[in-house]
C-alpha positions as CSV (number, residue, x, y, z in Angstrom):
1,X,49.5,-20.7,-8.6
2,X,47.2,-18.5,-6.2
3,X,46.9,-14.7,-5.5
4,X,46.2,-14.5,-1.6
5,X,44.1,-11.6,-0.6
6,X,43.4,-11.4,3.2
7,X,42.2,-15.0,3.8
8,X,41.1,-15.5,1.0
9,X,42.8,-17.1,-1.9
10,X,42.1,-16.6,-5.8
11,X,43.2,-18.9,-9.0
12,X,46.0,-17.0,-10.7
13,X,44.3,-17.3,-14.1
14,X,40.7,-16.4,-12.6
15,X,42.3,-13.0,-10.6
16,X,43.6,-12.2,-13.8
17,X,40.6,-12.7,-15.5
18,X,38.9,-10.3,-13.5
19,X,41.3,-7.8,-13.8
20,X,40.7,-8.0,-17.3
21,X,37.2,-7.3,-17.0
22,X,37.8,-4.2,-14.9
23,X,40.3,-3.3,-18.2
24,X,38.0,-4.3,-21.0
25,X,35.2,-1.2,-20.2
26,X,38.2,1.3,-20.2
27,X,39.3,0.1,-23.2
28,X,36.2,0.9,-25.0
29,X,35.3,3.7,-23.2
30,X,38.7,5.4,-24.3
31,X,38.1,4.5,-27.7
32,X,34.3,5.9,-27.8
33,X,35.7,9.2,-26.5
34,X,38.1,9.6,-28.9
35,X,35.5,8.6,-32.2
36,X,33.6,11.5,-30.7
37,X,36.6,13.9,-30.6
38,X,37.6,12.6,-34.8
39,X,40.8,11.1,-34.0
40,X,41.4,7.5,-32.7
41,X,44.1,5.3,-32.1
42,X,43.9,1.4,-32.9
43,X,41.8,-0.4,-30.7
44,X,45.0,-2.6,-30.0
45,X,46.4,0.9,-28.3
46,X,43.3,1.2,-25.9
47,X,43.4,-2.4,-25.3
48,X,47.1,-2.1,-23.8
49,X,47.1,1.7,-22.3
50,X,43.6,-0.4,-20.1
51,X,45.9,-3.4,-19.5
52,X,49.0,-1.5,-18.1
53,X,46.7,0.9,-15.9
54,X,44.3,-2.1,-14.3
55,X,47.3,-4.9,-14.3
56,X,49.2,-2.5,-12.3
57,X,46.3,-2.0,-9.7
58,X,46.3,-6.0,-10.0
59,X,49.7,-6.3,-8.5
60,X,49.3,-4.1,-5.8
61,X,46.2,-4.9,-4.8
62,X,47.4,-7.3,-2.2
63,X,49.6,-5.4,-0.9
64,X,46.6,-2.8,-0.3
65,X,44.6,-5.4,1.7
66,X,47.4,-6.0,4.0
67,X,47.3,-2.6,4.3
68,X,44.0,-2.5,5.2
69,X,44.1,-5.3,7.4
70,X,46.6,-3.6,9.4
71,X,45.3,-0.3,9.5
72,X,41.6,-0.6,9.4
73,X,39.2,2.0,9.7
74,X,36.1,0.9,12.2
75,X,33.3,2.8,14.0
76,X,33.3,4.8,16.1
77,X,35.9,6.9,13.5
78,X,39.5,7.6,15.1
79,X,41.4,9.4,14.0
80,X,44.3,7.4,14.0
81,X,43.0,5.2,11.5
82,X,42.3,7.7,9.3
83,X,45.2,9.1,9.3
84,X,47.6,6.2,8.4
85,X,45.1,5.1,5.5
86,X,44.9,8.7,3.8
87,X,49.1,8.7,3.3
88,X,48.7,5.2,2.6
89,X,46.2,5.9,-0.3
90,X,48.4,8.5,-1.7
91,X,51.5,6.7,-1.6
92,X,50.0,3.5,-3.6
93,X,48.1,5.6,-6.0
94,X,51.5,7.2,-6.8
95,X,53.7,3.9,-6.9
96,X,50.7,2.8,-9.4
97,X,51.1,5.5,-11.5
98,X,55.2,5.7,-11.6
99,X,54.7,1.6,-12.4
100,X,52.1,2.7,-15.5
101,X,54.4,5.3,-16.6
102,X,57.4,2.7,-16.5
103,X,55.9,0.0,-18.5
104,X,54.5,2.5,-21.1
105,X,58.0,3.8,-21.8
106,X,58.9,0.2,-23.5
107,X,55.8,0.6,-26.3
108,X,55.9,4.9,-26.0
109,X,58.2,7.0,-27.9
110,X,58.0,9.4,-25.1
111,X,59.7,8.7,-22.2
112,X,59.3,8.0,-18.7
113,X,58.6,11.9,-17.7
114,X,56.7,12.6,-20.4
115,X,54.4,9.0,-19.8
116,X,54.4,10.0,-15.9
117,X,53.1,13.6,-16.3
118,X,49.9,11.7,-18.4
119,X,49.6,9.4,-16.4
120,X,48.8,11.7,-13.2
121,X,46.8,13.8,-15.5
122,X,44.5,11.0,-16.6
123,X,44.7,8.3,-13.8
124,X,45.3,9.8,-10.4
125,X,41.9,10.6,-9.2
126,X,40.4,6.9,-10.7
127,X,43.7,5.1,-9.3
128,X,42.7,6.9,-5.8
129,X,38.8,5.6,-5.8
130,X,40.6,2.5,-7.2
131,X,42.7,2.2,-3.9
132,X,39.5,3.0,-1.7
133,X,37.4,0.4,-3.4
134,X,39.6,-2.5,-2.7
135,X,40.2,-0.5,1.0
136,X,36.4,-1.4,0.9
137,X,36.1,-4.8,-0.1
138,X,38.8,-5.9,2.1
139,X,37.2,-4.3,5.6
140,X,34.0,-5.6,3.9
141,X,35.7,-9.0,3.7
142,X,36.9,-9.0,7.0
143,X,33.4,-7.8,8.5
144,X,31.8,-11.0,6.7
145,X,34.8,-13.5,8.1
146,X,34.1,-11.6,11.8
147,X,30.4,-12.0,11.8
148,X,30.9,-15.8,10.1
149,X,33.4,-16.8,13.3
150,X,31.6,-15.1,15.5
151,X,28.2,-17.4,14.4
152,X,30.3,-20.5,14.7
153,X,31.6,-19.8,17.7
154,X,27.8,-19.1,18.9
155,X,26.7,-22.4,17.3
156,X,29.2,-24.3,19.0
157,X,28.7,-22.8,22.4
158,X,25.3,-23.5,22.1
159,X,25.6,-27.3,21.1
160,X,28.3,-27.1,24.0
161,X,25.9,-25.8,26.3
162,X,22.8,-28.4,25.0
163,X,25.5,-31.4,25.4
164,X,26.0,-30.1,28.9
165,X,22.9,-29.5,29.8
166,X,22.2,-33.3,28.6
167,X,24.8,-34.6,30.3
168,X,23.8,-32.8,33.9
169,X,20.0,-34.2,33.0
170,X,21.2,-37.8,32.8
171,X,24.0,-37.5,35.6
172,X,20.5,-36.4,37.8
173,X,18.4,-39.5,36.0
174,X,21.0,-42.0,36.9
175,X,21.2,-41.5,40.8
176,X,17.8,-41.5,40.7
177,X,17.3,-44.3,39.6
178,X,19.5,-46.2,41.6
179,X,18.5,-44.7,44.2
180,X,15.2,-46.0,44.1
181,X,16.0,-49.2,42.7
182,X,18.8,-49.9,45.5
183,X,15.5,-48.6,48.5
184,X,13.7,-51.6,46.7
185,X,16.6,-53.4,47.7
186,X,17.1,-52.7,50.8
187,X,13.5,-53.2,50.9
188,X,13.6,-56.8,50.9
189,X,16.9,-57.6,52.7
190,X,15.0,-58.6,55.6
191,X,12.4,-59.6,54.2
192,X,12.8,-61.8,50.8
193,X,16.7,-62.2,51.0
194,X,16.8,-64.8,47.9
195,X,14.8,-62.2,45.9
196,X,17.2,-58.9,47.4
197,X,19.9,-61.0,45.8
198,X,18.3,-61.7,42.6
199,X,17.7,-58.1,42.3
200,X,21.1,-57.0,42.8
201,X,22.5,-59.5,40.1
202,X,19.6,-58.1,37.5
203,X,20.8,-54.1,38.7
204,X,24.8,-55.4,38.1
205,X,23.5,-56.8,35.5
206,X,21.7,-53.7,34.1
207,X,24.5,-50.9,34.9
208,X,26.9,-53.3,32.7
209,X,25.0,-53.2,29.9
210,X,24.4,-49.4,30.0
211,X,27.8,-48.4,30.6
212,X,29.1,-50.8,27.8
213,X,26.0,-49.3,25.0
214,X,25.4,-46.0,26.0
215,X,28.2,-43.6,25.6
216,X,26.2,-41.5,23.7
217,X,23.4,-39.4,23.9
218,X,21.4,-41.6,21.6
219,X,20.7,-45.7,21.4
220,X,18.1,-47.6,18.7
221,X,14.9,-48.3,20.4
222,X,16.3,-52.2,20.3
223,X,18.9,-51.4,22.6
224,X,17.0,-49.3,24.5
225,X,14.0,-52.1,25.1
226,X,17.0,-54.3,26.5
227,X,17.9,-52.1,28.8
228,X,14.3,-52.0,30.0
229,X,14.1,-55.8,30.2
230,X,16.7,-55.8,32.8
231,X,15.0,-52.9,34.6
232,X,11.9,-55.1,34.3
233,X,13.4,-58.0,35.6
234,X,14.3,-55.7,39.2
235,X,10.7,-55.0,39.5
236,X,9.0,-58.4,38.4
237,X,11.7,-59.8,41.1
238,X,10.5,-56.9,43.6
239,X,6.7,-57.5,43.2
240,X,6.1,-61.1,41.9
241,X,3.0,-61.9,40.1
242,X,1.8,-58.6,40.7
243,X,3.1,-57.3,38.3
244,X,2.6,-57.6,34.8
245,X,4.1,-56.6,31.4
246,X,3.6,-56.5,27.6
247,X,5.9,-55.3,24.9
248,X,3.8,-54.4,21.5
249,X,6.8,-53.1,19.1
250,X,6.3,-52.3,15.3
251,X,9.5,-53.8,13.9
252,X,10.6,-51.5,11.6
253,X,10.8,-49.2,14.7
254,X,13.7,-50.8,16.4
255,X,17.1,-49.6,14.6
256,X,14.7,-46.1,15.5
257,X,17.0,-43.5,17.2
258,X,15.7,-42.9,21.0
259,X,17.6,-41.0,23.7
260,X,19.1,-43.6,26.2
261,X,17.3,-45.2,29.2
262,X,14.5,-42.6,28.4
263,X,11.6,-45.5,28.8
264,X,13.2,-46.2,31.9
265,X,11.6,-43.2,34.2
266,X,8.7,-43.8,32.6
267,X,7.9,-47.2,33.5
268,X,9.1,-46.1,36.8
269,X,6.7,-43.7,37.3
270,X,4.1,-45.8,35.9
271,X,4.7,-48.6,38.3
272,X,5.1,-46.2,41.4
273,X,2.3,-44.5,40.8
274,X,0.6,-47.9,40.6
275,X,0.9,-51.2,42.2
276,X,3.6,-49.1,44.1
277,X,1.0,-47.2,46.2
278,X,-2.0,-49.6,46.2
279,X,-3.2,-53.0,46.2
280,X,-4.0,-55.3,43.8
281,X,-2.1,-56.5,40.4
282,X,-1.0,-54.2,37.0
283,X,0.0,-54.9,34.0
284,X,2.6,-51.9,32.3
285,X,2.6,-52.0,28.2
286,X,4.9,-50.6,25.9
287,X,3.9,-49.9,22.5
288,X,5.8,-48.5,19.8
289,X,5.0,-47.6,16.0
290,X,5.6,-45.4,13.2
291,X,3.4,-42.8,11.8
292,X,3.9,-39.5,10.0
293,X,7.3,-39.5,10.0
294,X,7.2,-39.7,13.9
295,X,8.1,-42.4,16.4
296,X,5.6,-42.9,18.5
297,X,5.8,-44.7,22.1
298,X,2.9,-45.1,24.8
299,X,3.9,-46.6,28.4
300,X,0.6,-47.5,29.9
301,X,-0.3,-49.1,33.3
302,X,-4.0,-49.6,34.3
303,X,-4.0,-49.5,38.1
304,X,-3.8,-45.3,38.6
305,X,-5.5,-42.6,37.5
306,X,-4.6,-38.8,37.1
307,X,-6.6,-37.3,39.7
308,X,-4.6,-39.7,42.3
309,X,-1.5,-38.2,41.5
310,X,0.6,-34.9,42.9
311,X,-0.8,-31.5,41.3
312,X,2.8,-30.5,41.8
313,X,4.2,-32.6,38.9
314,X,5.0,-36.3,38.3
315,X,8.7,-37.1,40.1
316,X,12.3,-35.8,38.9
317,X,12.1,-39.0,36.5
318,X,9.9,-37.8,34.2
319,X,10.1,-34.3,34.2
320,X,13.9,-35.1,33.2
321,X,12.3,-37.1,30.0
322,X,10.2,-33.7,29.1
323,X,13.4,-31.4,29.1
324,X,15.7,-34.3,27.6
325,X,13.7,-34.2,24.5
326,X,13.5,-30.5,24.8
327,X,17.4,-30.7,24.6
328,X,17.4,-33.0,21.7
329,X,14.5,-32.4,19.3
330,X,13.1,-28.9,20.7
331,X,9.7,-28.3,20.0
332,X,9.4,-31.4,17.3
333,X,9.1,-33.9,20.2
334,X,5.7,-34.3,22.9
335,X,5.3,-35.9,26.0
336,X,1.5,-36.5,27.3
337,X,0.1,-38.1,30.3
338,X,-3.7,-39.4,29.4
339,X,-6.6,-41.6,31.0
340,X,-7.4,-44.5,29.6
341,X,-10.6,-46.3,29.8
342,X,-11.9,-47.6,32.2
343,X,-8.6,-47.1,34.3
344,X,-5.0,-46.3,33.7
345,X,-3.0,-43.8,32.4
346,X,-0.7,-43.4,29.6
347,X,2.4,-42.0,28.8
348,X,2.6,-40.8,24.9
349,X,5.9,-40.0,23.5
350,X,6.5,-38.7,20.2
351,X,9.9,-38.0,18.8
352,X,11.3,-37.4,14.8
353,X,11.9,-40.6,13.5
354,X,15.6,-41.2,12.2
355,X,17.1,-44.9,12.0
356,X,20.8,-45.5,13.5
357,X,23.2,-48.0,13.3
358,X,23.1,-50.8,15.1
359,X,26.1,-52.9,16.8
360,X,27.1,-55.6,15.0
361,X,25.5,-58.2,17.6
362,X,22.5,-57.0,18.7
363,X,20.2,-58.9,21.5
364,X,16.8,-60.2,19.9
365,X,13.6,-58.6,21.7
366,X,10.8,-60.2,22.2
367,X,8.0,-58.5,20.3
368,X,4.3,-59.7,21.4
């Protein structure tokens, strides 16, 4: 059995139990004061006279907090408020001490006047700061669950808002990438219509697997290096032994926890900004490996340098990957753009590393 004050619900035997605290003080206290005057009762006297005064304060005391509840006194001060708790306060404190004098009257000789009159003599200013005290722990109570809901409510707006901005970041990747990958395309239509047609397959191909693998905002790095593969495949197809690539991948990296096709813009940009804009051949590596507690992830090409490339930024592809992993890890992730030597750049990703689960068939990558 429970005592329910406000929202909040107490054991019967532990409210009772801290009623009896409250009791246990008076009790001794009355006794004391007595010694000191030469003329006590037995301690088993104090012990009840506490028990019938504090018990009684124990029943109503839920009753007070739905009084409280539904008059409560707030800033700024009204009135109003004020004015329904102070006839309130009285009324309780007198009910308490007509109960007290009731109960008395069974182990009193005296009777029921004669136990009320000491009763208002000796208990009506305590049973009033009594009444006010639990006025106060229920508005304080009910301050606490405001000020809780009101943080929850703020922490899941805020995850709301961080899942929507997500969402709206990788509704603006995906366009843009097919987009460019469909230009390619069109590209060679006229041109290299076997390869156009390969391409299309590998992009089918490619948007399948993504929208059977990637509901959420998260994949392992295995499934994620898949996804690349196919993307791969489009450009190998598009530029033929021009282009190169190499996959270096620490194993006990893949089950690690990467945000979906976020390799993809990379490679993009690594590959435009490349063999896309000059002549010649390139060869695009991935690497990833584990260190400190971090995953780390470089994307590296060798036909471009820095100074060739737009002081205005590097493409909608990869600033989405910057403010994605903003989204998702805050400050605890970094992306870089480097030189290598003698040519290249690279592209250094570092994100906390957490393992997820896998699916329970998941496609073998080839690890050089």
């Amino acid at each position: 059995m429970n005592v329910r004050l406000g929202n909040v619900e107490i054991g019967l035997a532990r409210y009772l139990g801290l009623w009896g605290a409250v009791a246990a003080p008076f009790a001794v206290q009355g006794y004391l004061r007595d010694a000191l005057m030469g003329h006590t009762w037995s301690m088993f006297d104090y012990v009840r006279w506490a028990m019938i005064q504090w018990y009684t304060w124990a029943a109503l005391a839920p009753l007070v907090f739905r009084l409280a509840a539904r008059y409560p006194v707030r800033a700024p001060l009204r009135l109003r408020d004020l004015g329904m708790q102070l006839p309130a306060s009285l009324g309780m404190t007198f009910l308490a001490l007509v109960i007290g004098a009731f109960v008395s009257t069974a182990f009193e000789p005296s009777g029921f006047g004669e136990q009320l009159r000491q009763f208002v003599g000796q208990h009506a200013a305590t049973g009033m700061l009594t009444y006010w005290a639990l006025f106060a722990i229920q508005q304080a109570m009910q301050l606490h669950e405001e000020k809780t809901r009101r943080e929850v409510e703020a922490s899941r707006l805020a995850s709301d808002l961080a899942q929507s901005r997500l969402q709206v970041l990788r509704t603006q990747l995906q366009p843009h990438f097919l987009f460019n990958t469909m230009h390619a395309i069109a590209t060679l239509l006229h041109e290299d219509t076997p390869s156009a047609e390969d391409m299309l397959l590998r992009l089918s191909d490619l948007l399948r697997a993504f929208l059977e693998d990637c509901q959420g905002q998260e994949i392992t790095l295995r499934q994620e290096l898949v996804l690349l593969d196919l993307y791969l495949g489009i450009q190998r197809t598009r530029f033929k032994d021009r282009l190169a690539t190499r996959v270096y991948v620490a194993p006990e990296t893949l089950r690690a926890a990467v945000p979906s096709l976020i390799l993809q813009p990379i490679v993009e940009n690594a590959i435009r900004h490349g063999i896309g804009e000059r002549i010649g051949t390139d060869c695009v590596e991935i690497e990833s490996r584990r260190e400190d507690g971090m995953l780390c992830i470089d994307v590296r090409n060798h036909n471009s340098t820095l100074e060739e490339r737009p002081a205005a930024g590097h493409g909608i592809g990869l600033s989405n990957t910057v403010l994605r992993l903003k989204e998702l890890y805050g400050d605890a992730a970094q992306t870089r753009l480097e030189m290598i030597w003698p040519r290249g750049v690279v592209c250094r990703l570092r994100l906390p590393f957490r393992e997820m689960e896998e699916p329970d068939e998941s496609p073998e990558v080839e690890l050089a």
